[in-house]
C-alpha positions in Angstrom: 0.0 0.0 0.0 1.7 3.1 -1.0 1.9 6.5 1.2 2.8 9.9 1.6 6.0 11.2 3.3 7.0 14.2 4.4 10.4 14.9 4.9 11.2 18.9 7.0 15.2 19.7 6.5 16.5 22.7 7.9 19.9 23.3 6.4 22.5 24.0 9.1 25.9 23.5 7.6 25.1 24.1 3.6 25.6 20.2 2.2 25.0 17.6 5.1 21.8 17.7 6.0 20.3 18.6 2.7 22.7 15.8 1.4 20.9 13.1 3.6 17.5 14.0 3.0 17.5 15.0 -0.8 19.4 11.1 -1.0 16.5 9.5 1.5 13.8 10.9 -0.3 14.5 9.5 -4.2 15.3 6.4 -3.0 11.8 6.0 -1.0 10.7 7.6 -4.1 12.5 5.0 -6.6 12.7 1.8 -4.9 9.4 1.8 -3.2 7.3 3.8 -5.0 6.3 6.3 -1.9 5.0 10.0 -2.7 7.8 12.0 -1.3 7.2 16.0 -0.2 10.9 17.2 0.3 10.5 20.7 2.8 13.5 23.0 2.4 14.4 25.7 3.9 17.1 26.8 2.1 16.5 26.4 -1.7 20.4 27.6 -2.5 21.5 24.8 -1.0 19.5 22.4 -2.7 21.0 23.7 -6.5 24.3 23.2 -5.4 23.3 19.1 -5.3 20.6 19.6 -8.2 21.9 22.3 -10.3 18.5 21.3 -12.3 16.8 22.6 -10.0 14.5 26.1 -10.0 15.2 27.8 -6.4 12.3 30.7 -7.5 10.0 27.8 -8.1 8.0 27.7 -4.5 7.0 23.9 -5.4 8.7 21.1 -7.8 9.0 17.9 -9.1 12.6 17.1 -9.0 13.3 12.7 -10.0 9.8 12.2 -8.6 10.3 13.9 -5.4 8.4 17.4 -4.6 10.6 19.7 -3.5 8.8 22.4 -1.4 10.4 25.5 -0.1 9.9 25.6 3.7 8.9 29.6 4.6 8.7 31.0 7.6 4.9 31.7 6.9 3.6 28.3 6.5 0.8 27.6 4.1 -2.5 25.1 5.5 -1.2 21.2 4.7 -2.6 18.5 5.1 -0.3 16.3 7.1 1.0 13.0 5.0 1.3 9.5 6.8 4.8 9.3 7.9 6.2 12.4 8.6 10.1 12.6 9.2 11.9 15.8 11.0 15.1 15.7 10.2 18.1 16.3 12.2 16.0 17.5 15.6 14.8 20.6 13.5 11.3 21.8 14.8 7.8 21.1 12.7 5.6 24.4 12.0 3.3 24.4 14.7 0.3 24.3 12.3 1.7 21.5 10.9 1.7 20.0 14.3 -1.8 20.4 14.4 -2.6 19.2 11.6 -1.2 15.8 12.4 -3.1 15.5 15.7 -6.2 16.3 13.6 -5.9 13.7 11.6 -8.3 10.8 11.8 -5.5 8.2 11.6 -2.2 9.7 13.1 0.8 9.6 11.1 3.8 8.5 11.9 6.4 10.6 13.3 9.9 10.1 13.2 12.9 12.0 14.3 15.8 11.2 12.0 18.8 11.9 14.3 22.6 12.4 13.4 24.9 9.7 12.8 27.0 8.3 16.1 28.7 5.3 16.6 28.2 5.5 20.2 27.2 2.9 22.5 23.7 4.6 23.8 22.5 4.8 20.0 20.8 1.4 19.9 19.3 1.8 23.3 17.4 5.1 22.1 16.7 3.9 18.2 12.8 3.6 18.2 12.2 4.9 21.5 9.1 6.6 21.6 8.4 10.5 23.0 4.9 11.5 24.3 4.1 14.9 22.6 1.5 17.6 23.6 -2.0 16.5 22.3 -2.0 12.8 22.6 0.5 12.2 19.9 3.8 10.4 19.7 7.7 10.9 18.3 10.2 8.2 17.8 13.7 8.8 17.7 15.3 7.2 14.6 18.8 6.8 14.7 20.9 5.4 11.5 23.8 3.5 12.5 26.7 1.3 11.6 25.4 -2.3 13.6 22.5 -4.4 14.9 20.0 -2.4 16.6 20.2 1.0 15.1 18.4 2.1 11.5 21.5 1.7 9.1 22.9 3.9 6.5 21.8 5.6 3.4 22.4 2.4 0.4 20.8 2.5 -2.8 19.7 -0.5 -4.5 23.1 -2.1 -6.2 25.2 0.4 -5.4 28.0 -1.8 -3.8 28.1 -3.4 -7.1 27.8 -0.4 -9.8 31.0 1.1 -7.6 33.1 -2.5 -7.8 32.3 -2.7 -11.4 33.1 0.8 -12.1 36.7 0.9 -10.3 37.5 -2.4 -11.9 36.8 -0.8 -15.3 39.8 2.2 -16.1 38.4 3.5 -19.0 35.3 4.2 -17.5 37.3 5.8 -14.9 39.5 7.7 -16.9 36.7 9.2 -19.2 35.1 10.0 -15.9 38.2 12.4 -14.9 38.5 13.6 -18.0 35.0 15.1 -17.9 36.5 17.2 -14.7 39.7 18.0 -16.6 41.9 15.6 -14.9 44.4 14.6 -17.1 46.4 11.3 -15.1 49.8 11.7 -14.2 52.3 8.5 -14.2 51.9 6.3 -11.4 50.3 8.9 -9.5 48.3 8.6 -6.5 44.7 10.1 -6.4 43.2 11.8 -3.4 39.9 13.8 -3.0 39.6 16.5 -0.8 36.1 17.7 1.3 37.0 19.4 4.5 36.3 22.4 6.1 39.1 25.1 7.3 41.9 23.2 8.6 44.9 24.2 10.0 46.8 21.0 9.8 46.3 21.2 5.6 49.7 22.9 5.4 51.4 20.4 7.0 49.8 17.7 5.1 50.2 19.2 1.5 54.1 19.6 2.5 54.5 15.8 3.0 52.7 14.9 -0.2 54.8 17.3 -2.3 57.5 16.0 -1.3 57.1 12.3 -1.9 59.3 10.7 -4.8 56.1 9.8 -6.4 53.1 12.0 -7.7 49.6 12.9 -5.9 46.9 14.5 -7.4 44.8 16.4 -4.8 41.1 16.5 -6.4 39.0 19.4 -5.0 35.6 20.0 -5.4 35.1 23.2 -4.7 34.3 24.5 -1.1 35.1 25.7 2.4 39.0 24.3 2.4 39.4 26.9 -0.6 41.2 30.0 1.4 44.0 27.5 2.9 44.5 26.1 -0.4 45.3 29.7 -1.6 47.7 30.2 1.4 49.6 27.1 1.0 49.7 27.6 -2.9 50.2 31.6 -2.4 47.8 32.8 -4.6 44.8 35.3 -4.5 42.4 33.1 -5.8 41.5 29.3 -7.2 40.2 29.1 -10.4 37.6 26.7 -11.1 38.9 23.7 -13.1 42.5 25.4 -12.7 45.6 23.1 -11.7 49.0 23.6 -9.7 51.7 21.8 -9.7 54.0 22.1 -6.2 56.8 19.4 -6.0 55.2 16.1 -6.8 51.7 17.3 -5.6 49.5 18.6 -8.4 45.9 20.4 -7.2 43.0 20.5 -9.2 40.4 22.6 -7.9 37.0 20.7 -8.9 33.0 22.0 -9.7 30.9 21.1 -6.7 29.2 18.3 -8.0 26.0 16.7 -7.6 25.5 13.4 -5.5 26.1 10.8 -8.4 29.1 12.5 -10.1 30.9 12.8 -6.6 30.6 9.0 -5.6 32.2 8.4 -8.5 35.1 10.9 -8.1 35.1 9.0 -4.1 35.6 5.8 -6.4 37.8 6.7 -8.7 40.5 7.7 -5.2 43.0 5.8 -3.6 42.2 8.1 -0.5 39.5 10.1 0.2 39.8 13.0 2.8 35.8 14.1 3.2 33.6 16.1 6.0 30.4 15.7 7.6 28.2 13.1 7.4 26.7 12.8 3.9 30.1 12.2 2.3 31.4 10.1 5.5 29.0 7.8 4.8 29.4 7.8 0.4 33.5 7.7 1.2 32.9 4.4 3.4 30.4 2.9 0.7 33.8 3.8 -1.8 35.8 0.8 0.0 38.7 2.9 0.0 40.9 4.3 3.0 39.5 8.2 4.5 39.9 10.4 6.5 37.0 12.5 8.3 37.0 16.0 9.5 34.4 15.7 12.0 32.1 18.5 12.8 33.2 20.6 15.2 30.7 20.7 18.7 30.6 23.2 21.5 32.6 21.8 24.7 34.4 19.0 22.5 31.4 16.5 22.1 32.5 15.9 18.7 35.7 13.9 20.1 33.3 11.4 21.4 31.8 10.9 18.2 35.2 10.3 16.6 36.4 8.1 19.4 33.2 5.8 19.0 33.7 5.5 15.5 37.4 4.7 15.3 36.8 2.1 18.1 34.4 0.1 15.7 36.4 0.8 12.8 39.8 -0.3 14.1 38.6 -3.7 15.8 39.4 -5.6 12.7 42.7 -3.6 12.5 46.1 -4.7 13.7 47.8 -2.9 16.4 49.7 -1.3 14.1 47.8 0.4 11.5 44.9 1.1 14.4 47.2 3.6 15.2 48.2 4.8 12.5 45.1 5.4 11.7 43.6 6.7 15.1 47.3 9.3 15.1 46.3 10.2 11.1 42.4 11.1 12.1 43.4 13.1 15.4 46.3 15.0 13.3 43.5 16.0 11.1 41.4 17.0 13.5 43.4 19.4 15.4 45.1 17.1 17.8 48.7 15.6 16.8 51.4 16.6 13.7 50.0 16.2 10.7 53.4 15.1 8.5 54.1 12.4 10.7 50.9 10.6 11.0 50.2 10.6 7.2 54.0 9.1 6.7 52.8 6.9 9.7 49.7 5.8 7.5 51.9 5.3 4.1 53.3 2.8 5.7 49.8 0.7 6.6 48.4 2.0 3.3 48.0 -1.5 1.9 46.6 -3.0 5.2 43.8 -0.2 5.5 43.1 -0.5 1.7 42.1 -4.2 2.2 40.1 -2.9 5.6 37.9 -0.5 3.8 36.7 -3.2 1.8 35.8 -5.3 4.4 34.0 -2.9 6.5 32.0 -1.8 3.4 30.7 -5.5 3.0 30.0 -5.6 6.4 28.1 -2.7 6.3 26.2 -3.7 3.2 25.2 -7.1 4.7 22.9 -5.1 7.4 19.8 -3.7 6.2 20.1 0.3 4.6 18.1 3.3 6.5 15.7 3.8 3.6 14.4 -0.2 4.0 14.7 0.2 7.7 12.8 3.2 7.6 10.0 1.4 5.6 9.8 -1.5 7.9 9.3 0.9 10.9 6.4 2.3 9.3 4.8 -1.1 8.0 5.4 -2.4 11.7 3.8 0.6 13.3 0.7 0.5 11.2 0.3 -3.5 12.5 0.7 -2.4 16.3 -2.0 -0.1 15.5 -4.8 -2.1 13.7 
């Protein structure tokens, strides 16, 4: 039986939260044939993924999905049957009561942020009593038993093994950016946000004996790249060649075109959780540039993640890895972690494989969120 969604996003740093949703809401669309309403309150955003998109248009159709600008002055709706707040941001209040005045009540979810933490499976599908008789559940995705999953798309572990075992397919893919392949070089993408230890970093890879190429898509990590290259400015699609480093400074791409650029990487360094999660579905090594929370909270976000991570690890190359991700973060030297890491390169390579099976054995967020609602409505009848 097919119903309607509603998914609220309030954009808080540009590309994550926008990035989940906009991905959750065509596959719900594609795979199980829901009608999908997409509430945004920050259209701008939105082009950057979907340059396709009209940010004047109040309301449209975007791959099946309505995409609906979310205004301070919200219009009379009629509330759908599963209705999903995003990221703890708050519901109009008319909205509100339009769900309570419902004749059957809808289902509402909050879709929290990504943790590895213990306490996340404890709290996934809890419910909270709200004011008026109605109830919230607290939906966390997750990376094992007992929480919701990750974002997966039918296939996809499959289109991106067939795709990096393919080179021409890969190299007509870089061509389209204007990346022409130096010899033996090692590629890298780059997704971060201001960084202090990028100096450091960009030193040790120019001056390696063999070549990198630093692949950029265009964002916040742009004004240290300037610094460390001394120039004014980047220019879109431009390169520069420092030692055996060469830096090509990327479009911002849409969703499809930058898990293929994740694919086409020996490394990826990415940010956030949107590419966090596409970089581990890449099966190659990363490195994340958490999200920086008041009073440090963000550290126990990292720790929890690196703990389940590292299990399978040796000794070793868990702490090369643990040394590399702290460096980046703000605590450690950069230069000698990533020279650290060269050295369990091989050993990680073989790791991100595994723990991207292992992910993809474990039901995805989209399917889990389905089965939430399918169970709900038979506790109810």
């Amino acid at each position: 039986m097919s119903s309607r969604w509603d998914i609220f996003c309030s954009v808080v740093d540009n590309y994550g939260d926008i990035g989940v949703t906009w991905r959750l809401a065509r596959q719900l669309v594609v795979e199980y044939g829901l009608e999908v309403r997409l509430w945004v309150d920050e259209p701008a955003a939105f082009l950057r993924l979907c340059p396709r998109a009209d940010t004047s248009a109040r309301s449209q159709y975007v791959e099946g999905v309505e995409v609906i600008r979310w205004e301070q002055d919200f219009p009379a709706t009629a509330a759908a049957d599963v209705v999903i707040e995003a990221f703890a941001c708050t519901l109009p209040a008319s909205y509100v009561v339009a769900m309570a005045e419902r004749a059957e009540r809808p289902l509402w979810l909050n879709l929290e942020y990504l943790s590895a933490e213990d306490w996340v499976a404890g709290c996934h599908g809890l419910p909270s009593p709200q004011p008026g008789g109605q109830q919230k559940f607290f939906f966390f995705p997750g990376f094992t038993e007992g929480t919701g999953g990750l974002l997966r798309e039918a296939g996809l572990t499959s289109r991106r093994q067939v795709f990096q075992a393919d080179a021409e397919a890969r190299g007509e893919f870089l061509a389209s950016l204007g990346i022409a392949l130096l010899p033996e070089a090692q590629l890298i993408s780059l997704f971060a946000y201001e960084n202090v230890a990028l100096a450091e970093w960009l030193d040790m890879l120019a001056s390696q004996s063999t070549y990198t190429q630093l692949l950029v898509p265009r964002g916040r990590i742009e004004s240290d790249l300037c610094r460390w290259l001394g120039v004014e400015v980047l220019g879109e699609g431009g390169c520069w060649l420092r030692g055996k480093l060469q830096v090509h400074l990327l479009p911002f791409l849409s969703q499809d075109r930058y898990d293929r650029l994740l694919w086409c990487c020996n490394f990826n360094a990415i940010r956030g959780e949107d590419s966090f999660v596409r970089a581990q579905w890449a099966g190659r090594p990363l490195l994340w540039h958490i999200y920086r929370q008041e009073e440090g909270a963000h550290w126990d976000k990292l720790t929890a993640f690196l703990d389940l991570y590292c299990g399978a690890l040796s000794p070793m190359a868990a702490d090369a890895l643990r040394n590399l991700w702290h460096a980046w973060n703000g605590q450690g030297e950069m230069g000698a972690a990533w020279a650290a890491a060269q050295v369990e390169m091989q050993a990680l390579s073989e790791h991100a494989e595994t723990w991207c099976a292992k992910l993809a054995s474990r039901p995805d967020l989209a399917a889990a969120l389905v089965q939430f609602h399918r169970n709900w409505l038979l506790c109810a009848a």
